[in-house]
N, C-alpha and C positions, 0 to 999 in steps of 0.2 A: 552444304558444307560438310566436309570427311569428318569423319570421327576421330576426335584428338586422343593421342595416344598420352596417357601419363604413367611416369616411372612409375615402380614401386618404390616403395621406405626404404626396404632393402638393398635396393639398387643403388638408392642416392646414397646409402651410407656408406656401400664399396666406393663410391664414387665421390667420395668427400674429399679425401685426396689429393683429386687431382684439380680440384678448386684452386684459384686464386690465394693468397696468400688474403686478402683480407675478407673474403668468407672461409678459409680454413679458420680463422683463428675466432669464429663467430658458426661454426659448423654444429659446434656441439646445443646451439641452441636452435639455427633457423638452417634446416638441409636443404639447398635446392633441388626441385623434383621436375622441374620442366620450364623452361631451358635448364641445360648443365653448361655450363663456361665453356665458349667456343666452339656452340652449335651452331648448323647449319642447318637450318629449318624450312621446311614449304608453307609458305606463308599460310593458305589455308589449314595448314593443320597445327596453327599457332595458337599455344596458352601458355598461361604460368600459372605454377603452383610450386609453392613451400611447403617444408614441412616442419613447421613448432613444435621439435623436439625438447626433452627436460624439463622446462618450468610454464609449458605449456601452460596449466594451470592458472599460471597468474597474469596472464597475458588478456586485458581486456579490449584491444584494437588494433586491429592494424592498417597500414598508412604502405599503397605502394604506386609506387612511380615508373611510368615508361619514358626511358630519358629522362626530360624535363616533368614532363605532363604529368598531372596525377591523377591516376585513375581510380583511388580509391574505393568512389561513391558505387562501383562496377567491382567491386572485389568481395569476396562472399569468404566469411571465418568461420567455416565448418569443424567445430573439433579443434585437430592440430592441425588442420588443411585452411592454407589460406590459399584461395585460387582468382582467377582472372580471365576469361572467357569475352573475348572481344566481336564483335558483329561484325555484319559483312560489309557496314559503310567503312569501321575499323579498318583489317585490311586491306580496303583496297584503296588506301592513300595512294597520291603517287608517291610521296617518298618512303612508304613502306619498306621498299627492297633496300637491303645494305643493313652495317652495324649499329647497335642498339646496345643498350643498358636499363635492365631494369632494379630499382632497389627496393628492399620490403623492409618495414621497420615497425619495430613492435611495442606494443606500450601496454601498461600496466593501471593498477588503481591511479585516480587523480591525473590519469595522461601523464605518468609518468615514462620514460623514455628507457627500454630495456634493449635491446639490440635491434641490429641494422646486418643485413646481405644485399651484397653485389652481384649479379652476372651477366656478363658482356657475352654475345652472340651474336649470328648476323639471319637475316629474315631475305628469302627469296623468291620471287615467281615460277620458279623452274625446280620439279621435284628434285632433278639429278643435275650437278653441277659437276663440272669438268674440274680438275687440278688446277688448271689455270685462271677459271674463273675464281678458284675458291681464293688463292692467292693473291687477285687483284682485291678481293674482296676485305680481306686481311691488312692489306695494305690501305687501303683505303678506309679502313676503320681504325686506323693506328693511335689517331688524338680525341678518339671516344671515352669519355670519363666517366663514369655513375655517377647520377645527380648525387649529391650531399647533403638533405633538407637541412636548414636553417637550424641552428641549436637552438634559437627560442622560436617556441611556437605558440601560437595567439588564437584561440576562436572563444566564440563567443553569440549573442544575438541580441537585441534590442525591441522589443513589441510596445507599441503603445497601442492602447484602445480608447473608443472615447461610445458611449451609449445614453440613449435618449431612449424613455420607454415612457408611456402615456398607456393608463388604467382610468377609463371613465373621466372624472375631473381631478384626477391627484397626477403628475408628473417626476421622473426622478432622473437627475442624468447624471451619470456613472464615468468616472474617466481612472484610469491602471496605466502604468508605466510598471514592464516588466524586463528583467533583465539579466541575464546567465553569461558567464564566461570562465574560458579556466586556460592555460598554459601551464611552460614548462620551460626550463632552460638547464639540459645536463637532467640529474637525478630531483632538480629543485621545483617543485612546480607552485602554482597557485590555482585560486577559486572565487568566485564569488556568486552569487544571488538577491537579487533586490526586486522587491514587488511593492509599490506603494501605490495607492487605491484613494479615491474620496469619499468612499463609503466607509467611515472610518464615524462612531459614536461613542462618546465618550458615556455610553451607560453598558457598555460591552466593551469587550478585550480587541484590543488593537488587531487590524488587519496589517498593518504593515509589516514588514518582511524585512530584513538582510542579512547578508551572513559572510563573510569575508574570511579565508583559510589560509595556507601556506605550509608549506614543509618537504622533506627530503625524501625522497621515493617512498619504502612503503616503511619509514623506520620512526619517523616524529612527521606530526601534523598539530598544528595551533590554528585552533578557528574563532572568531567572536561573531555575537548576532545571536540569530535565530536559530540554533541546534536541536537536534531530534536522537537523543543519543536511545541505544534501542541494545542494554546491558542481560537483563535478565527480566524475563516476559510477567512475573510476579511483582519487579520492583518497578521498573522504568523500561519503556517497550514504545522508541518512538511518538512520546509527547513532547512536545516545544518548550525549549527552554531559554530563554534569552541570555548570554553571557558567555562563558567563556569555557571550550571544551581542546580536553588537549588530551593527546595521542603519543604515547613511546613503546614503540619495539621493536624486537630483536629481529637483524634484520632477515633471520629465518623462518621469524614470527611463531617459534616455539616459546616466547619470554612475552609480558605487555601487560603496558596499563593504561586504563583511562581515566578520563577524572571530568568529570561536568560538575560546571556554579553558575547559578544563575537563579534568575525569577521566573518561574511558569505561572505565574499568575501579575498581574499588575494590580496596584489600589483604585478601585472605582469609589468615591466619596457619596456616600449616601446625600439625600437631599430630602428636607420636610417642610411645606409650606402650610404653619400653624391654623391657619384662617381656613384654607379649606378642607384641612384634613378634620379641624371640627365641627365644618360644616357637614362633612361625609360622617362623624360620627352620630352627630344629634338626627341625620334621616334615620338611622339603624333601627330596626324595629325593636329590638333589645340586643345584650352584649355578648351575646352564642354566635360566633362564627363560623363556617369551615373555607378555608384559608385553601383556594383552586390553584392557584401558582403565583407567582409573585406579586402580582397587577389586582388580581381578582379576589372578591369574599362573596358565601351567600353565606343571605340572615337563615333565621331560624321560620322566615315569610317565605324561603324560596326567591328570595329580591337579589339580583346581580347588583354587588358593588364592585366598581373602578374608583380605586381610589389612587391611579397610579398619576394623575395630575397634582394629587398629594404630598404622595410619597415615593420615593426611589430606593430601594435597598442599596446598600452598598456592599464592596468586596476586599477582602484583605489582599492585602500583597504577598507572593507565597514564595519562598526562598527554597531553594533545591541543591543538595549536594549529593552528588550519586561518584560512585568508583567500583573500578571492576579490574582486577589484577587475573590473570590466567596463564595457565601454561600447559606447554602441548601446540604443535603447530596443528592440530585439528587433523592430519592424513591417520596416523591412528588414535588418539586421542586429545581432547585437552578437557583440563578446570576452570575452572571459572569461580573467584568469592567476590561479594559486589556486598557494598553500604552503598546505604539512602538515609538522607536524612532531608525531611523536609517540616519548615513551621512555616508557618500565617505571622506574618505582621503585625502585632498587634497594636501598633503606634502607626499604621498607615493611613487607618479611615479615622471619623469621628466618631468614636463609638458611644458619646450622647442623644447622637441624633438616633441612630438604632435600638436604643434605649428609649428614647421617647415614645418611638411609634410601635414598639412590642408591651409596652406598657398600655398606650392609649387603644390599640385594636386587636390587643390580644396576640399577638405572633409570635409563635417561635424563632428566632431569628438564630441561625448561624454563627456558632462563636467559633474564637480565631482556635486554630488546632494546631498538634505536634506530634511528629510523626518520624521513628527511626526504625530501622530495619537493616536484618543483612539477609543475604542469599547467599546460595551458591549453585553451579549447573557444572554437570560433568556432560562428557559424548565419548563413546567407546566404538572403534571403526576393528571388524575382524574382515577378514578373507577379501581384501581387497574393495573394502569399503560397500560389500554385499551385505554388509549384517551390520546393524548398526545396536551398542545399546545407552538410552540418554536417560538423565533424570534433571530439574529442579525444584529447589526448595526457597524457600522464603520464611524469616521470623517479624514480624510486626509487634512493636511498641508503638502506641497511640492511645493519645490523651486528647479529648474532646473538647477542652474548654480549658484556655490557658490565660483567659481574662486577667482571675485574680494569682496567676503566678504557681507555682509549686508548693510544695510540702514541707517544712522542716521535716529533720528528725524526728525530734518529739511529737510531730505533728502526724507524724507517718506513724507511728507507734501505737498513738491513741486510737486511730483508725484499725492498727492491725492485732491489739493484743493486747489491753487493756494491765495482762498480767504481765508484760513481758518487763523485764530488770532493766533495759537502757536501752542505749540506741549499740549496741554491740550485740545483740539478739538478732539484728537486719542484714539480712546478705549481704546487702550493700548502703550506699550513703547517696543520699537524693541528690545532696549538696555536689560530691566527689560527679555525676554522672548528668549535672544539668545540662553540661553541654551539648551532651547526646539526646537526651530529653527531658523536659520537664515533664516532675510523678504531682499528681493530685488526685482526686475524690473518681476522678473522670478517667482514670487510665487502665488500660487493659493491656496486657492480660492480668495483672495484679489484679486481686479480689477486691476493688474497693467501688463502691461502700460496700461496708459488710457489717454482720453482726458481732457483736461486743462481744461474744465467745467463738467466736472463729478465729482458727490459729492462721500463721501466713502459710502459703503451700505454694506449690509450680504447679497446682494439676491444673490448674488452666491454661498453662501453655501453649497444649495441644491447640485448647480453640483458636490461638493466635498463629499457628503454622499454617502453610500451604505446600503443596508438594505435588509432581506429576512425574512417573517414570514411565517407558515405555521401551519397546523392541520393533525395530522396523527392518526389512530384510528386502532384496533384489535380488532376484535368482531365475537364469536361465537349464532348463533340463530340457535337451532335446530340442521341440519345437516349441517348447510351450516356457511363456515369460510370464514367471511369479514374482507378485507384489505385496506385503503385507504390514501391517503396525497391529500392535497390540498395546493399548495408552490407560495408563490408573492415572487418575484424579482424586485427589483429596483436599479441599478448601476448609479450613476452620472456618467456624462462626465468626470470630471476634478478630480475624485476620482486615486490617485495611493499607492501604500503601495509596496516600496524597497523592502521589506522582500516576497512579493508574487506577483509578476509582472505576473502572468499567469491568472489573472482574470478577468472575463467579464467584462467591464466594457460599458458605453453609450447604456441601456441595459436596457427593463423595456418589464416585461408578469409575465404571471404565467402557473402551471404546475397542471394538474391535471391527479392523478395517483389510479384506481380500480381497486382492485383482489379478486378473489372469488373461493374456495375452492370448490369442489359440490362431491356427493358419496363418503364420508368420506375420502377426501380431495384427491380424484382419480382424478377428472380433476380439474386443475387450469385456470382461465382463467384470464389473465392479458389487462389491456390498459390505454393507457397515451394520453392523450390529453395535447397541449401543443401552447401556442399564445405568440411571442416577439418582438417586436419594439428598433432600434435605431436608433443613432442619435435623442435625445432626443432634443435636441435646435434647433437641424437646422442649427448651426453654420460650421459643418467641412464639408469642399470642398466634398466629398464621400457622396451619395445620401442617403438618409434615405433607409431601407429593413423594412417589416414586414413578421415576419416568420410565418407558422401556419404548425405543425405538428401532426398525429397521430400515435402511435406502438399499437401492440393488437400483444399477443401470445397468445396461446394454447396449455398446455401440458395435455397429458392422459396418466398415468399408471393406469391398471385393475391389473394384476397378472402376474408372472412370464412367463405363458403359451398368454399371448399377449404382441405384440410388444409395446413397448413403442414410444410416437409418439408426436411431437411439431409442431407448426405451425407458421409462427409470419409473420407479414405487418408494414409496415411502410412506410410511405407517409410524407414528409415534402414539403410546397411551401411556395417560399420566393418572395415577389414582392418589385423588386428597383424603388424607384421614382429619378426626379431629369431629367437631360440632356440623361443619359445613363437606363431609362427606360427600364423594364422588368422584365422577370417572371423565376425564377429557379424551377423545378420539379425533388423532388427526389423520387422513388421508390423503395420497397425495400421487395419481398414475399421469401417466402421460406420454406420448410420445413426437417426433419428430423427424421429416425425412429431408432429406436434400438431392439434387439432381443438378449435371448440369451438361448440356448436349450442344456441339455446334451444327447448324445448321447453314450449310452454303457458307455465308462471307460473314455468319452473327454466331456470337455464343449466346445461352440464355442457362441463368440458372433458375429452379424454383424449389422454393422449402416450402413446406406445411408443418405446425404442430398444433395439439391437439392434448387437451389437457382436462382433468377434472378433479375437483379438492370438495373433500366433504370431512366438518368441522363439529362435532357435535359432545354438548356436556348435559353432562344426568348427576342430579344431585338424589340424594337418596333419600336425606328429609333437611328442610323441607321439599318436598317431590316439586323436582324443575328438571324441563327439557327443553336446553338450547341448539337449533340446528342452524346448520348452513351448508349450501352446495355449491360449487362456483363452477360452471363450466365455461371453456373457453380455447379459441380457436385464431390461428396467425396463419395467412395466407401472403409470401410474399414472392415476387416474381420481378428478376431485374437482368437486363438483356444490353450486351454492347455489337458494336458492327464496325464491321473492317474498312468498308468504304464512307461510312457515315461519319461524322465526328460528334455523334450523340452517344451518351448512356441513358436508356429507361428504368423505371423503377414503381413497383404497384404494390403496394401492403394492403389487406384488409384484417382490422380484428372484431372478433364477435366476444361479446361475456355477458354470462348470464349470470344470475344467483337467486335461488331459491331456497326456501323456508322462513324463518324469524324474519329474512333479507331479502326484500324482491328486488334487485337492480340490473337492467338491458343496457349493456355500452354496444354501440357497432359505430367503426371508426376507418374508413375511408380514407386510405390519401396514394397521389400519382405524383411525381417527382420526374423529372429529366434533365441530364450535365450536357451542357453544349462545350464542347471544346472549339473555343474560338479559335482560339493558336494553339496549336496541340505542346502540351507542356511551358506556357506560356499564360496563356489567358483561359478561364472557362466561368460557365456561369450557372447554376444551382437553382433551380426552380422545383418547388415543390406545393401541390395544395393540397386540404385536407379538411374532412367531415367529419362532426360527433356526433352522433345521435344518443342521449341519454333520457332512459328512460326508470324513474324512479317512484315505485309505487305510493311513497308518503308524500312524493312532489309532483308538479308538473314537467312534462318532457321540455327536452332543453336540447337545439340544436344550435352546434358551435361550426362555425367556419373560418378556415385560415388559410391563407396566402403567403409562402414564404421564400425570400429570395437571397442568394451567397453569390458573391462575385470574386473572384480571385485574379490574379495578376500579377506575376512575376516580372518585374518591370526590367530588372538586371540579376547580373550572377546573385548580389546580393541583396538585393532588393523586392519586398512584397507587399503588396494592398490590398486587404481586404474590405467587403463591403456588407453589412447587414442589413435586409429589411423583410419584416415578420408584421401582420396584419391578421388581427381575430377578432371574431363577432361572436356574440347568440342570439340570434335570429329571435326578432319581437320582443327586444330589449335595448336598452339604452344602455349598454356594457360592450367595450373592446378594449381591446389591450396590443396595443401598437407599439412595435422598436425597432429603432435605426441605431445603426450600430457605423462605425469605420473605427481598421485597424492599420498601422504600418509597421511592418517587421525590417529589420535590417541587420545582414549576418555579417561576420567577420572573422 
């Protein structure tokens, strides 16, 4: 096939023009670049392409049609280029030759519906066409229309799965109903997601799923269900929230707010069955615990107690109100201030029954908490969005234990100042501020408890902040493509936020991150330097650490005819001060190469890497030296053919570890895809070896047998099929599953 010629940008915009009247008045967003209105093309040198001028940007898909047909799933959104390159069964339809229409049509967040181009041309066999032919041609294309797609638009998909799996003599079968869909009609679209499961335990958080949305292009959205709103990365950062999340702004999106309510946590009811929890009491060798996780105790004998046939802990119900107002459409800057407010339920469980069994086996149990918080997060864009500079912050208020309720005034006095004249001495009024939280004995950063002669102060504040700024920059000089960030962290101690309990916190470095392009961006070379300190007070019993780490990769691709090849290191060393002094050493080289060659009528790729990790801690006194080595090696090689309708496939891994840890894995498996009906049916066959070999154990070889069957039955319509088979050889242990799934699109 010739080489298709396509306009230039600049061409199409001279050429805007002479457009149609209903892509002139759609020009300033979608330029035709190939076809232009009332070409005359040689079929073989036939493509299309647009060009997504102006809000390029917000354009998340597009949708284009030859005539009737849509060729979407065949159209590739590069940038602002949306193009279409058709094959050689393509062309050479018979009714190829003659006029045609194609339309492109662009959509935005949510599938909402942003503009539509038209251009009509005509497609020929013959490079050079005579005046008269061109004429017939014109004529005979006279009541050619550009398709119109549908103003509402519908997709969507349907999965159900259903699994049977069998471990020895315990069995479990598993059935999911999964389900997505979203449209649009004009600027107004919808949404929805539903996953319900029957692995669903009422001593854990619900698995089930939905979430249902609606609203008008990118200006209002109202959703209920299952929300993940993801505000400010200190307060709320993509946790689940069930209820009700709603969306307004400008429709420049330099104005906006959001607002989430809801429950992230549900009530699990504790449960205690009297008889046998004191039956589990009176085994105890005496009444010294340590409390392994919820289920488990060992006595003061070294004796594993399950007392979890017992007893059940239970969980509060946890209410979540987060908001985030901002402004700046984000191209050079915006703000951002965001409240969180979240408490525990305290009326959701029974909190007798958790009373009884922290009383009778000694447990600390979890009381219900309260928790408020603001933020705020800037981002600063210079020189065309090559320089970037951002920061956020976070303030937490949190009170531990909200059992017996708040603090009066008078009650709050006693606690802060024995001397002080009234309640007009306190910044503020506990009473005036319950809404936002309740203050007691338990709330930080307030100094309480405290000593009878300590006055009130803000200087604990600080421990309740969090805050990270940084500078990150993109910059081409010459040949060479420069990348870099430069990130401060700083985490108070006494900083917590209910909504995102997984954060660093007692935490203060920074991070420094260069990358560098080189031979027109053939080799990359990355590295991160990185220094962090906790235990920022000095206050908590665990010794202060300061970390210092460095990573550095290397990757080089040249061309298709050399291997592709990575490198990467990484070193972190952590020194504990304090009684339990010393020094942790991580190390971490390795590399990786990839290839991949055709041969005759097959291609065949193969990668190797090749890796080794050495672990090692020295305490200083008492003198201890913990090591560990791990080496380990991936060999995989996977090969398709042009006349065959097979894929092969061979992995091997080796791992070794040496010192404190002797353990040999080597792991075996071949695989091969038969394409029964090419894009249609095929079927996945795979087996596979473990050999393990553990110096405290017996070697232990595992084998499995594992089969995928797929089937495309219509446009929309699909079957799948699982079945997975493993043993360990000179054991009475497998673990068997049968799986089927039906998908159905729309």
């Amino acid at each position: 096939m010739r080489n298709r010629l396509f306009l230039s940008a600049q061409t199409a915009a001279v050429c805007c023009a002479a457009l149609t009247v209903t892509a002139t008045t759609l020009c300033a967003e979608i330029i035709p670049l190939s076809p232009q209105e009332s070409d005359f093309i040689y079929k073989y040198d036939f493509s299309i392409s647009f060009l997504i001028d102006g809000r390029a940007g917000n354009v998340k898909r597009v949708k284009l049609y030859f005539d009737e047909e849509d060729v979407s799933d065949q159209t590739t959104l590069n940038g602002s280029i949306a193009s279409f390159i058709p094959d050689e069964e393509f062309v050479n339809r018979p009714d190829i030759d003659g006029p045609h229409a194609v339309t492109l049509v662009t959509y935005g967040a949510y599938r909402t519906r942003l503009d539509e181009a038209h251009v009509k041309f005509y497609l020929t066999g013959k490079e050079n066409l005579t005046h008269g032919e061109k004429i017939a041609m014109i004529r005979k294309g006279k009541d050619v229309r550009p398709f119109r797609p549908r103003d509402f638009v519908n997709h969507g998909k349907v999965t159900t799965d259903l699994a049977y799996r069998l471990i020895e003599d315990s069995s479990h079968t598993r059935g999911v109903i999964d389900a997505y869909g979203n449209g649009h009609k004009g600027k107004a679209f919808y949404n929805y997601n539903l996953s319900l499961t029957t692995d669903n335990n009422e001593r854990h958080q619900s698995q089930q799923r939905f979430r249902i949305a609606g609203g008008w292009s990118n200006i209002f959205k109202l959703s209920t269900g299952d929300n993940w709103p993801a505000y400010n990365r200190f307060l709320i950062d993509n946790q689940r929230v069930r209820g009700i999340e709603g969306n307004l702004h400008t429709a420049d999106q330099r104005f906006g707010l959001d607002i989430t309510w809801g429950r992230a946590l549900r009530a699990i009811e504790p449960e205690i069955d009297k008889s046998k929890l004191q039956t589990l009491v009176d085994s105890l060798v005496d009444s010294s615990y340590l409390l392994l996780d919820s289920t488990l105790l060992l006595d003061t004998a070294d004796n594993m107690v399950d007392f979890s046939p017992a007893y059940r802990d239970g969980g509060y119900a946890r209410n979540v109100f987060a908001a985030r107002a901002f402004a700046g459409s984000g191209e050079t800057f915006r703000f951002g201030f965001n409240v969180l407010k979240v408490k525990d339920d305290v009326g959701s469980i029974d909190q007798n029954v958790i009373q009884q069994a922290a009383d009778t086996l000694n447990l600390a149990v979890t009381p219900p908490r309260d928790n408020f918080a603001i933020g705020a997060d800037a981002v600063l864009h210079f020189w065309k969005r090559r320089l970037t500079l951002y920061a956020n912050y976070a303030l937490s208020l949190y009170t531990n234990d909200i059992t017996d309720g708040g603090l009066s005034n008078k009650q709050l006095l006693s606690f802060l100042d024995k001397d002080s004249a009234g309640a007009d001495d306190l910044p503020f009024s506990p009473d005036l501020i319950r809404a936002f939280i309740i203050i007691n004995e338990s709330t930080t950063p307030l100094p309480l408890p405290v000593d009878t002669n300590q006055k009130f102060s803000f200087n604990s504040f600080p421990n309740s902040m969090i805050w990270d700024a940084g500078v990150r920059g993109r910059f081409t000089i010459g040949p060479v493509f420069e990348e870099f960030e430069v990130a401060f962290l700083n985490a108070g101690t006494n900083f917590k936020s209910l909504a995102n309990e997984n954060l660093p916190v007692d935490k203060r470095g920074i991070k420094i991150t260069e990358g560098i392009r080189l031979f027109d961006k053939k080799l990359y070379l990355r590295g991160v330097v990185k220094w962090y300190r906790n235990n920022l007070t000095g206050l908590k019993e665990t010794p202060g650490r300061t970390s210092v780490g460095l990573d550095f990769l290397a990757t080089f691709f040249w061309n298709e005819y050399v291997p592709t090849a990575s490198l990467f290191y990484a070193n972190n060393s952590e020194r504990t001060g304090g009684s339990l002094s010393g020094t942790n050493r991580l190390n971490n080289v390795g590399a990786t190469m990839q290839y991949t060659r055709r041969i005759r009528y097959s291609k065949h790729t193969i990668s190797l890497s090749a890796g080794n990790l050495t672990n090692s801690t020295v305490l200083d006194s008492p003198s201890l030296d913990i090591s560990l080595q791990v080496s380990s090696g991936i060999l995989s090689v996977t090969s398709t053919f042009d006349d065959y309708p097979l894929d092969t496939r061979f992995s091997a891994l080796v791992n070794t570890s040496q010192g404190n840890f002797g353990l040999t894995l080597m792991s075996p498996t071949a695989g091969v895809t038969w394409h029964i009906i090419q894009n249609k049916m095929k079927l996945d066959l795979d087996a596979g070896y473990e050999h393990t070999n553990d110096r405290n154990a017996d070697p232990e070889n595992e084998m499995s047998l594992r089969s995928y069957y797929t089937w495309n039955i219509a446009h929309r319509h699909s079957l799948f099929a699982l079945a997975r088979f493993a043993t360990i050889a000179g054991s009475s242990y497998w673990d068997n599953k049968l799986g089927i799934a039906y998908e159905f699109r729309y």
